[in-house]
C-alpha positions as CSV (number, residue, x, y, z in Angstrom):
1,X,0.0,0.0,0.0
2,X,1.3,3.3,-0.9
3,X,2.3,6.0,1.8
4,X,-0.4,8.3,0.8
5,X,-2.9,5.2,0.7
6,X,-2.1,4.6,4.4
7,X,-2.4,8.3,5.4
8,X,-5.4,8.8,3.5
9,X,-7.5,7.3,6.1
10,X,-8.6,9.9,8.8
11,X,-8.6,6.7,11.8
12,X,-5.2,5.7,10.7
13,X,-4.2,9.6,10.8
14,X,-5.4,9.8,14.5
15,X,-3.8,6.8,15.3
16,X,-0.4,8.2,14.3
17,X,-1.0,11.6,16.1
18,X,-1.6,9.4,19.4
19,X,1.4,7.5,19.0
20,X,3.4,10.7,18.1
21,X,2.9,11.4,21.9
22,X,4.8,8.3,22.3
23,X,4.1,4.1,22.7
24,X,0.7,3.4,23.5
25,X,-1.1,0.5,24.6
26,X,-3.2,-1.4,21.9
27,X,-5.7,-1.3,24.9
28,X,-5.6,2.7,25.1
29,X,-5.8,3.8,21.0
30,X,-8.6,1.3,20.5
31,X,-10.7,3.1,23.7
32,X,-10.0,6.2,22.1
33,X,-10.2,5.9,18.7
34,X,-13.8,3.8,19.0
35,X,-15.4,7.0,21.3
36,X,-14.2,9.3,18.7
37,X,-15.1,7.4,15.2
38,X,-17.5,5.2,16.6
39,X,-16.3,2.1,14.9
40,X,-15.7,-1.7,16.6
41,X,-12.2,-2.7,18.8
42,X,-11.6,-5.2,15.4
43,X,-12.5,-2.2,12.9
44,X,-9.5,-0.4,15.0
45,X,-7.2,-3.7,15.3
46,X,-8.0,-3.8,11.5
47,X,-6.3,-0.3,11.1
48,X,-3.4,-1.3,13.5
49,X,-2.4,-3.5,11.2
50,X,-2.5,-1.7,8.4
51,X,-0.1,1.0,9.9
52,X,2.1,-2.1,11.1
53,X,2.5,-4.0,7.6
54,X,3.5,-0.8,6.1
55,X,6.3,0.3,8.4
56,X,3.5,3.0,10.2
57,X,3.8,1.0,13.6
58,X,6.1,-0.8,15.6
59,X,4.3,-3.2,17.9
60,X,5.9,-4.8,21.2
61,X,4.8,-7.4,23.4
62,X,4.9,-6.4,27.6
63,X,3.4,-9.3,29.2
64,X,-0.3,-9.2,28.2
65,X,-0.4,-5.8,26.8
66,X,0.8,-5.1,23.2
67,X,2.5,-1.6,23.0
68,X,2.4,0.6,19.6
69,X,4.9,3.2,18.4
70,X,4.8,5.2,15.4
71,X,8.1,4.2,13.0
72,X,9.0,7.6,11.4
73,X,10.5,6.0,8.0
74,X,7.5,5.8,5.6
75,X,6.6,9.8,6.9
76,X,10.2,10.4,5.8
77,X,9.6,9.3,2.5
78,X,6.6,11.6,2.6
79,X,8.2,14.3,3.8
80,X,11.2,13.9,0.5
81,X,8.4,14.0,-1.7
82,X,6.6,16.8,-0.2
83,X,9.5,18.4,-0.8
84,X,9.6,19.4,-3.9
85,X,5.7,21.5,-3.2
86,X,7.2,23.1,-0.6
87,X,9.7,24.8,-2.2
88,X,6.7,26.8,-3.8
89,X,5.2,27.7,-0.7
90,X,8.1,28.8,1.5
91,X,9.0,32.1,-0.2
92,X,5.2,32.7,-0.3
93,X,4.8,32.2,3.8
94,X,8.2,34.4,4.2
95,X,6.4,36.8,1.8
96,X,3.4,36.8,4.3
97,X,5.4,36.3,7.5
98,X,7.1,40.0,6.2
99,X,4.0,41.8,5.6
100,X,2.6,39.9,8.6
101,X,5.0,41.5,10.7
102,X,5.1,44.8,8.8
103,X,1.3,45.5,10.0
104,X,2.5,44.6,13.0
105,X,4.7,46.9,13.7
106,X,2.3,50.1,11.9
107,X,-0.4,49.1,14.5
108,X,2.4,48.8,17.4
109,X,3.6,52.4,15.9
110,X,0.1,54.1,15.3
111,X,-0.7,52.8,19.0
112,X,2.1,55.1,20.2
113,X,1.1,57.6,18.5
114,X,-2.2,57.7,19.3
115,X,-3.6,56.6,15.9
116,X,-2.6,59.8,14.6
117,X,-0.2,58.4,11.6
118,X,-1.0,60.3,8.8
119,X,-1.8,57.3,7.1
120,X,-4.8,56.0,5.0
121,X,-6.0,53.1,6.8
122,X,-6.1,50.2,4.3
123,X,-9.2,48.6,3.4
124,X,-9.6,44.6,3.6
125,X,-8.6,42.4,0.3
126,X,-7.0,45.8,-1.3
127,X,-2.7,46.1,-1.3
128,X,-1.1,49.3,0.1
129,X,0.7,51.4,-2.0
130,X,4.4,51.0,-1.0
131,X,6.6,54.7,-1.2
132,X,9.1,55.2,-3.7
């Protein structure tokens, strides 16, 4: 099964974010993930194994209890391919992160003024002229 297959299903995708917290008992993420998806302790073994055959999950026994940890290899792989799309986006969040920071700093400096900045106040959607 690809990667994507495997992370395409929203109960194996909680799964993973449990065990991101660390091991869990089989016990524990079938308890949870039954009260929040309302599906059967085999539907949720069902999905445990899934994660396990493709490289998700770790499993270990500890006397009666089986224990589950998330194996970050396959998301690895994910993240190498994702890659290449977020390339795109970074100089588009730096863009934002600037001009986040930019009104920041106007509405910091027209608080100290006492909102008497001379400026134009800039209506939503539009782009603010920038001087020359």
């Amino acid at each position: 099964m690809h990667a994507f297959d495997v992370l395409g299903d929203p109960v194996r995708r909680r799964i993973l974010e449990l065990l991101a917290d660390g091991e869990q008992a089989a016990g524990a993420i079938s308890a949870i993930v039954q009260e929040e998806f309302g599906i059967s302790q085999p539907g949720v073994s069902q999905h445990l194994r899934v994660l396990r055959e493709n490289g998700f999950a770790t499993v270990r026994a500890e006397g009666t209890r089986r224990l589950y940890a998330v194996d970050p290899a396959p998301l690895r792989e994910v993240d190498v391919w994702l890659e290449r799309y977020r390339r795109f986006w970074t100089p588009h969040l730096d863009a934002l992160a600037t001009e986040l920071a930019r009104g920041k700093r106007a509405r910091r400096m027209a608080g100290e003024s006492g909102g008497a900045s001379g400026a134009e106040p800039v209506k939503p959607g539009s782009v603010p002229e920038r001087g020359r």
